[in-house]
TORFI-587559 format. One record per residue (C-alpha): residue in three letters; x, y, z; residue number from 1. Coordinates in nm, 3 decimals. Example, Ala and Ser with C-alpha at 12.3 -4.5 7.8 and 13.67 -1.06 7.14 Angstrom:
REM TORFI-587559
<atom aa="ALA" c1="1.230" c2="-0.450" c3="0.780" i="1"/>
<atom aa="SER" c1="1.367" c2="-0.106" c3="0.714" i="2"/>
***
This chain:
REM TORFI-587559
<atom aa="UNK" c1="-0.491" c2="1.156" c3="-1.289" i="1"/>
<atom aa="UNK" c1="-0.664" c2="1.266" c3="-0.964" i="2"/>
<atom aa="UNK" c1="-0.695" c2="0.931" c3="-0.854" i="3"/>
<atom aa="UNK" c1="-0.367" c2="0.752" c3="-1.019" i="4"/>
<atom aa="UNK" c1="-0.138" c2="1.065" c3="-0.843" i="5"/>
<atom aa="UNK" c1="-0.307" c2="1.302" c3="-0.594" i="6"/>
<atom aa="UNK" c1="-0.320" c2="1.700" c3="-0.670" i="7"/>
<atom aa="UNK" c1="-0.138" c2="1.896" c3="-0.414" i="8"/>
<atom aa="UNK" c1="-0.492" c2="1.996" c3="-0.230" i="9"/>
<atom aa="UNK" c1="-0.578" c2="1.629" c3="-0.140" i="10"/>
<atom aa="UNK" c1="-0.246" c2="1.615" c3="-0.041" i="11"/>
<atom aa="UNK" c1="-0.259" c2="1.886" c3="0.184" i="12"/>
<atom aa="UNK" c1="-0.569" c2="1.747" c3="0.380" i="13"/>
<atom aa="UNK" c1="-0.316" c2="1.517" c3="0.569" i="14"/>
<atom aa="UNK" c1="-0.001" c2="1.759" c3="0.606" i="15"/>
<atom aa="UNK" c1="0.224" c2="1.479" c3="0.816" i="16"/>
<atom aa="UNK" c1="0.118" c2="1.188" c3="0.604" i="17"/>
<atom aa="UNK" c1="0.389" c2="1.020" c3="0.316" i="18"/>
<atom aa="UNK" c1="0.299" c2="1.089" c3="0.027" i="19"/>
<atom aa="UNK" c1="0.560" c2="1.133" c3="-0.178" i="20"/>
<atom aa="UNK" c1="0.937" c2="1.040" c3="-0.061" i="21"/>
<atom aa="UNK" c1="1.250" c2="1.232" c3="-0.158" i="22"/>
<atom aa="UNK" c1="1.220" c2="1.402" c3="-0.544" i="23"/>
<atom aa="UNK" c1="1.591" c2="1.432" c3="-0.534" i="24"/>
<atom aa="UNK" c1="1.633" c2="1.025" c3="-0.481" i="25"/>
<atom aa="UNK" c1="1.580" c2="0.865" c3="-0.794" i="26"/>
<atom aa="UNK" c1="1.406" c2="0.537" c3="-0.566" i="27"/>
<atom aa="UNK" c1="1.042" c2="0.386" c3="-0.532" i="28"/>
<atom aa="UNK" c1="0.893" c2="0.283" c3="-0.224" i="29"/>
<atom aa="UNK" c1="0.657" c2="-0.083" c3="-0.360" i="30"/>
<atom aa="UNK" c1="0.336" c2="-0.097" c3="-0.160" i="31"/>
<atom aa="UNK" c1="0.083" c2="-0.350" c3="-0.108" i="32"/>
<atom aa="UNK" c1="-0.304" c2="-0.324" c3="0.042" i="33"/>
<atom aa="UNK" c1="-0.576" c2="-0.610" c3="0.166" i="34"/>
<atom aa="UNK" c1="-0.367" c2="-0.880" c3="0.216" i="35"/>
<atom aa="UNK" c1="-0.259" c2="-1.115" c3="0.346" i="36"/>
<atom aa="UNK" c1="-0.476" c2="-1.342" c3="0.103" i="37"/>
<atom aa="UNK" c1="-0.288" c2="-1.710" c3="-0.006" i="38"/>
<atom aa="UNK" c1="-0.184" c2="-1.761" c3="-0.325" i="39"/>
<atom aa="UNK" c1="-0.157" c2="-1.385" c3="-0.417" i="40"/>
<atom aa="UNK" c1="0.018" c2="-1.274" c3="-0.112" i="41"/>
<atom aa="UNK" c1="0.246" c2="-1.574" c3="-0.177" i="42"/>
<atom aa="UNK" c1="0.287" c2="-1.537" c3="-0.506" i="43"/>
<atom aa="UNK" c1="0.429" c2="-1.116" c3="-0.465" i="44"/>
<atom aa="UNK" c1="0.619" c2="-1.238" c3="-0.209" i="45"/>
<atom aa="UNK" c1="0.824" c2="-1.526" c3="-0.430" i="46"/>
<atom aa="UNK" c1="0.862" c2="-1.254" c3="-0.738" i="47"/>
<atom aa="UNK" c1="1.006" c2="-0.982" c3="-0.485" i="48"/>
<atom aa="UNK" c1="1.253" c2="-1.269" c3="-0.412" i="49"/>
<atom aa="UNK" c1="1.389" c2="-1.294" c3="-0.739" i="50"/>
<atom aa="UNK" c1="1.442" c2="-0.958" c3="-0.791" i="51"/>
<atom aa="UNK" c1="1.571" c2="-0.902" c3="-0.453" i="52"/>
<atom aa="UNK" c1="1.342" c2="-0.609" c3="-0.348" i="53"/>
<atom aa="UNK" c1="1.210" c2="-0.532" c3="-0.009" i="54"/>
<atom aa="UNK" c1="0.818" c2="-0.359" c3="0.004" i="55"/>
<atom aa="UNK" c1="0.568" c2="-0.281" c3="0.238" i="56"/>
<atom aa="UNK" c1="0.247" c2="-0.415" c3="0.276" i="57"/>
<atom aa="UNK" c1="-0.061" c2="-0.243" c3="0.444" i="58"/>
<atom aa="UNK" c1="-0.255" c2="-0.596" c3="0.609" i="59"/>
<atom aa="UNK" c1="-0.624" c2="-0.588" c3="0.696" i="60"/>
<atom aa="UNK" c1="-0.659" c2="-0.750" c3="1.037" i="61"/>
<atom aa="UNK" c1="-0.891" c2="-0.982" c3="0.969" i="62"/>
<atom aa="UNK" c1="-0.724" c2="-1.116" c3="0.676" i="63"/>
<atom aa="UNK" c1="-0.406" c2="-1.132" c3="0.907" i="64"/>
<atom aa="UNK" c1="-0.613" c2="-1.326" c3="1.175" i="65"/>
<atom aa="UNK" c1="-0.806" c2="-1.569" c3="0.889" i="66"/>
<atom aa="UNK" c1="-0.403" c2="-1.661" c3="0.708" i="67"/>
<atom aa="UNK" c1="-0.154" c2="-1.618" c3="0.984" i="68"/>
<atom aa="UNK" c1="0.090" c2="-1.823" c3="0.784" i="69"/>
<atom aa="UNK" c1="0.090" c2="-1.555" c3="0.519" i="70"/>
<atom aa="UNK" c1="0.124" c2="-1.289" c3="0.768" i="71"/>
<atom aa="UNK" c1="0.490" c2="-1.452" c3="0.924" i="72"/>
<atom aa="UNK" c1="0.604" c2="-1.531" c3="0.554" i="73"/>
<atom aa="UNK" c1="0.554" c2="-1.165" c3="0.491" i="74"/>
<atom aa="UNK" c1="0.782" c2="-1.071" c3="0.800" i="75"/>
<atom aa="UNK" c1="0.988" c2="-1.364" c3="0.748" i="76"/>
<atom aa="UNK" c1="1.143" c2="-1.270" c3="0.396" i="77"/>
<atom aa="UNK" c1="1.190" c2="-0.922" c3="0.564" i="78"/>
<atom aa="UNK" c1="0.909" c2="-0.701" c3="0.442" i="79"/>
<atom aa="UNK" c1="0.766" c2="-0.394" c3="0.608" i="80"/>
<atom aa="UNK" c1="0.418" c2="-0.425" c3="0.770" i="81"/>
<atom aa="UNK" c1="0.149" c2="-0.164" c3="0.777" i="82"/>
<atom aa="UNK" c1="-0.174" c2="-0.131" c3="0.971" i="83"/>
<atom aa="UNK" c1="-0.511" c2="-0.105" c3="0.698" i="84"/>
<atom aa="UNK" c1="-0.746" c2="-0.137" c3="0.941" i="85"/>
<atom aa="UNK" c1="-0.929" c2="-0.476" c3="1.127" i="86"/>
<atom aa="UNK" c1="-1.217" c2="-0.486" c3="0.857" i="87"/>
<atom aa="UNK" c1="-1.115" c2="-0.229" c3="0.570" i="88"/>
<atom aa="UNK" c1="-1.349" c2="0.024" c3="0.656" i="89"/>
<atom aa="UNK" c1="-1.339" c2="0.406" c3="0.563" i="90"/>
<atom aa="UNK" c1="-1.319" c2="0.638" c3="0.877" i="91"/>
<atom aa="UNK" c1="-1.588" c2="0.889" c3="0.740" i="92"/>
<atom aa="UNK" c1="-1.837" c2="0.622" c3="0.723" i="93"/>
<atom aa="UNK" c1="-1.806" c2="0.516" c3="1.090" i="94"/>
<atom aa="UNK" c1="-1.848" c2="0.693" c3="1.390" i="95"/>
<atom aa="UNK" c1="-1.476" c2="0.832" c3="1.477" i="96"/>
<atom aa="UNK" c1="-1.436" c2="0.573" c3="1.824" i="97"/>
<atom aa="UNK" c1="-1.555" c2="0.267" c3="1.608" i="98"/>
<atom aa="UNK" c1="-1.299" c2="0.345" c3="1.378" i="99"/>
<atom aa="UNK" c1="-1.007" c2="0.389" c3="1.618" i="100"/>
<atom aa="UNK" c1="-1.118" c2="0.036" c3="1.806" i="101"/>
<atom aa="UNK" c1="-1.128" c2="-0.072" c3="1.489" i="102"/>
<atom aa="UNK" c1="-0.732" c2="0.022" c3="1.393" i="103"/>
<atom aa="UNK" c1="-0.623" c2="-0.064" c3="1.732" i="104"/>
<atom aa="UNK" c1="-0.784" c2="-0.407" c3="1.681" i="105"/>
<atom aa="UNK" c1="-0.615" c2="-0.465" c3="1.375" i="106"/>
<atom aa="UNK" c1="-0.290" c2="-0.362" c3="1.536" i="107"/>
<atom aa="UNK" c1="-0.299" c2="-0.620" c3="1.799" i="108"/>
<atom aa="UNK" c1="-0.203" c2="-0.832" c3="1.532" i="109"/>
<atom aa="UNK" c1="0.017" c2="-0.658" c3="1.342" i="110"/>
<atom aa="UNK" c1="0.192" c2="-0.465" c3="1.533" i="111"/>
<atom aa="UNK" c1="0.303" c2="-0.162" c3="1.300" i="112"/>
<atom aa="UNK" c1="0.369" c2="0.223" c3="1.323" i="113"/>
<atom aa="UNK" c1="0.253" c2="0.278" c3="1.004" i="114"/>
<atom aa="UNK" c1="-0.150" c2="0.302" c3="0.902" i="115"/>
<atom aa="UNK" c1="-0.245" c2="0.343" c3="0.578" i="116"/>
<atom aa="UNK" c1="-0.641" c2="0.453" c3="0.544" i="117"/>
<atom aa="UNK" c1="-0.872" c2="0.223" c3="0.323" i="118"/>
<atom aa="UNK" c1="-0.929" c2="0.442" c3="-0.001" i="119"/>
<atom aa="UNK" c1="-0.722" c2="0.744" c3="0.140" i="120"/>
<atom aa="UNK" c1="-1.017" c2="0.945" c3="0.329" i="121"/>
<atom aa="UNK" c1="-1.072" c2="0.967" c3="0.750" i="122"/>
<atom aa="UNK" c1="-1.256" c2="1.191" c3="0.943" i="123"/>
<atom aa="UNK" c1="-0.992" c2="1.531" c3="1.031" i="124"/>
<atom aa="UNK" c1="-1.070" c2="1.422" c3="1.406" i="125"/>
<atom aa="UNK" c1="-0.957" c2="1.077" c3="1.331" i="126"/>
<atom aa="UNK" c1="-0.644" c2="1.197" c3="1.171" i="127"/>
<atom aa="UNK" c1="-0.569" c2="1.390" c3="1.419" i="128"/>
<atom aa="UNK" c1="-0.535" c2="1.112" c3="1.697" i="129"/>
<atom aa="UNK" c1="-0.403" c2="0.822" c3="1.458" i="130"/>
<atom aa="UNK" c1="-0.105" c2="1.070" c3="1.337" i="131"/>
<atom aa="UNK" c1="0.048" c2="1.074" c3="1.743" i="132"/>
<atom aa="UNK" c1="0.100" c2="0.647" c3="1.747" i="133"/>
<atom aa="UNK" c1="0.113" c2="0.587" c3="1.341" i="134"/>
<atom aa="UNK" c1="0.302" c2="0.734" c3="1.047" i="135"/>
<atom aa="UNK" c1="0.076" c2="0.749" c3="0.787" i="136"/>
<atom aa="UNK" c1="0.168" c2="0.644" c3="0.455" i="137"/>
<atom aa="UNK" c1="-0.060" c2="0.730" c3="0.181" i="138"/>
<atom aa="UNK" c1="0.065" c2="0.714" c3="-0.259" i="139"/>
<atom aa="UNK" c1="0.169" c2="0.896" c3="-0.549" i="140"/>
<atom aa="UNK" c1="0.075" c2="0.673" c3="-0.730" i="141"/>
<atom aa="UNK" c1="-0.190" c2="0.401" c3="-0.675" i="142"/>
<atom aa="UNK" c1="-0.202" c2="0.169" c3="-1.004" i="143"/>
<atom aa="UNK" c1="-0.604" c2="0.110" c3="-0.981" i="144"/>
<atom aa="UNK" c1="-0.482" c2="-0.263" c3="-1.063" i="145"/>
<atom aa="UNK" c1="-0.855" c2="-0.376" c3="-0.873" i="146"/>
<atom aa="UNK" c1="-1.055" c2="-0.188" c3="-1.100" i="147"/>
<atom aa="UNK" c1="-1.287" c2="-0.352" c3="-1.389" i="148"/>
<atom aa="UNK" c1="-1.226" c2="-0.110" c3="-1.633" i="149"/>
<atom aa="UNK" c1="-0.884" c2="-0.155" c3="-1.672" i="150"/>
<atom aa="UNK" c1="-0.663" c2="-0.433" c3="-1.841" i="151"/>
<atom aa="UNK" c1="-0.300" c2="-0.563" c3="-1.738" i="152"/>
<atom aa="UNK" c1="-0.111" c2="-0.358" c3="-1.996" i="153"/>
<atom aa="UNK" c1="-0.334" c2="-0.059" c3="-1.929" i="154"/>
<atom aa="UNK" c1="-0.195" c2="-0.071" c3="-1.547" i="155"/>
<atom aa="UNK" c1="0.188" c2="-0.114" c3="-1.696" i="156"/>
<atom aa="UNK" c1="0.071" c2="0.183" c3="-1.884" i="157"/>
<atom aa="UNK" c1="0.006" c2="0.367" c3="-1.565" i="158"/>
<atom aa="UNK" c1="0.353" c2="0.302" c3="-1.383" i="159"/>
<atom aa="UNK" c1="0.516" c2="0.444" c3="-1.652" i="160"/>
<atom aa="UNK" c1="0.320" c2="0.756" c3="-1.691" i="161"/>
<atom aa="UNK" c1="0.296" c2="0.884" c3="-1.319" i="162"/>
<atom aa="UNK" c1="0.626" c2="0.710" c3="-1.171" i="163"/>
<atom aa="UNK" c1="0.872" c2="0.959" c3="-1.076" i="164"/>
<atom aa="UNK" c1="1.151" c2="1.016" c3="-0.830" i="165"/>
<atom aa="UNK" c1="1.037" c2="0.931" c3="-0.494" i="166"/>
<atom aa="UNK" c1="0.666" c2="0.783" c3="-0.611" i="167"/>
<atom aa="UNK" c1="0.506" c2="0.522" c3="-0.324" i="168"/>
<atom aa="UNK" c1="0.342" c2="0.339" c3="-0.521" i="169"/>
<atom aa="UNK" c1="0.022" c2="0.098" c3="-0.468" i="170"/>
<atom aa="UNK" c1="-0.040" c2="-0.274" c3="-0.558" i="171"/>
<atom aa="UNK" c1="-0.323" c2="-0.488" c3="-0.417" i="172"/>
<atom aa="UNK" c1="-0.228" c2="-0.851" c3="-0.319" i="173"/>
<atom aa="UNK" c1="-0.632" c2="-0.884" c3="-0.322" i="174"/>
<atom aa="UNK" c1="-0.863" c2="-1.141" c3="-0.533" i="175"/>
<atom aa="UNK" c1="-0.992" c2="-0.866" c3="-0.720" i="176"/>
<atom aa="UNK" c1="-0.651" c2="-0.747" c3="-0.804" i="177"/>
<atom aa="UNK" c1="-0.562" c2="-1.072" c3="-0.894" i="178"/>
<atom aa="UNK" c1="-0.541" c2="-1.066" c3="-1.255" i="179"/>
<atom aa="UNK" c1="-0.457" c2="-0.715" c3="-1.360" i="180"/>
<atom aa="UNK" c1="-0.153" c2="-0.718" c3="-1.078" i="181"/>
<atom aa="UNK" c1="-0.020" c2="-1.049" c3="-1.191" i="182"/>
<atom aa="UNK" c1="0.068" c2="-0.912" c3="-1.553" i="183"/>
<atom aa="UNK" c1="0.178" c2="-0.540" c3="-1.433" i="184"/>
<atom aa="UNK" c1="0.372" c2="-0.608" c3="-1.128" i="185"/>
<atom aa="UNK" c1="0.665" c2="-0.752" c3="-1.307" i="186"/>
<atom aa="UNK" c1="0.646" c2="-0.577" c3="-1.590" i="187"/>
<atom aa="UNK" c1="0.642" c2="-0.259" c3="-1.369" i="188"/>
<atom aa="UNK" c1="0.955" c2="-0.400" c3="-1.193" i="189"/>
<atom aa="UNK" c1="1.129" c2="-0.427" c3="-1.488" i="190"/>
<atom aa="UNK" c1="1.080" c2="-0.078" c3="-1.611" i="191"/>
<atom aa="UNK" c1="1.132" c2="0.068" c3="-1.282" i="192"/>
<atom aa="UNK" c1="1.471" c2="-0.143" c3="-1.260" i="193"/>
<atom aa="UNK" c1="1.576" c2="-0.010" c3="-1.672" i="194"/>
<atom aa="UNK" c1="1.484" c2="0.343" c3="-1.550" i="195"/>
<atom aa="UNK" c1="1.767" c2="0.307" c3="-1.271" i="196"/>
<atom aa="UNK" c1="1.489" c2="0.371" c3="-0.955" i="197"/>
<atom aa="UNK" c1="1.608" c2="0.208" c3="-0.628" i="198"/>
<atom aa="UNK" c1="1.371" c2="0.011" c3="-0.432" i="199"/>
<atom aa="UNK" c1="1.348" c2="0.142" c3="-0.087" i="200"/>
<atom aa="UNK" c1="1.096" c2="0.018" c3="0.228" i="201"/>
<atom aa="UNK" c1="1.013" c2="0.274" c3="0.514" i="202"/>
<atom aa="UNK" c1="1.262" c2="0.301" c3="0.819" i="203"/>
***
């Protein structure tokens, strides 16, 4: 649970960050990290479609610079963008000005107010700066849909334990992802859909 939906004290490290949306709203705010990669990216993007629901996804820059076409179908079927960094890198492993450069880079091509840290963690100094130009969107709920140790239906599982009013939940539109995203995502959006949740994007 502490990674799936973060206690209160890791949410408190980052006081003016998103992490949760209105409780009282019975809606879900879809998020997606590492993109833009083709045929995942495009593949989200086509089951959104049919279900009519707008998301947000958090683009690494160099991703966005290596499948531009990806990137404008994104924007083009009228999804939120994020920034996720130029070359998904963690701020407390890089000295704090490398890691600015290295957001600002990104956001040369993307072109966002809203940052979303690789794995959740920057330097407090780092923070600090980013919060002034970005809104910073973090989860309550990130599906761990990349990791080995877990199967399709145990990521299903996962949305339907820790989804609740308000959750931002977190997809990955990344090769790794791939497989364990493909069978939860629209099983998820089902559920979510039965349960009566709203699908919402950031304003």
């Amino acid at each position: 649970m502490f990674i799936e939906q973060p206690p209160l004290l890791m949410r408190w490290i980052y006081p003016r960050a998103f992490w949760r949306m209105d409780k009282h709203v019975k809606a879900v705010y879809l998020t997606f990290d590492d993109g833009p990669i083709p045929d995942i990216t495009p593949w989200v993007l086509d089951l959104l479609d049919q279900y009519q629901i707008k998301a947000t996804f958090f683009l690494v820059g160099d991703n966005v610079r290596k499948h531009p076409e990806e990137f404008k179908l994104i924007l083009k079927r009228g999804h939120r963008v994020g920034n996720h960094t130029y070359n998904h890198i963690q701020g407390i492993h890089y000295l704090s000005k490398n890691y600015l450069k290295n957001v600002e880079k990104a956001n040369e091509l993307i072109h966002s107010n809203l940052f979303r840290p690789p794995h959740g963690f920057m330097r407090w100094g780092e923070y600090m700066i980013l919060r002034d130009k970005y809104q910073m969107v973090m989860w309550d709920l990130v599906t761990r849909d990349y990791s080995k140790r877990l199967t399709g239906p145990e990521v299903f599982e996962k949305v339907k334990k820790y989804c609740r009013n308000g959750s931002i939940i977190t997809f990955h539109d990344s090769l790794k992802s791939e497989k364990n995203m493909k069978y939860a995502l629209p099983k998820s959006i089902d559920w979510l859909i039965e349960q009566g949740y709203e699908f919402k994007i950031f304003d």
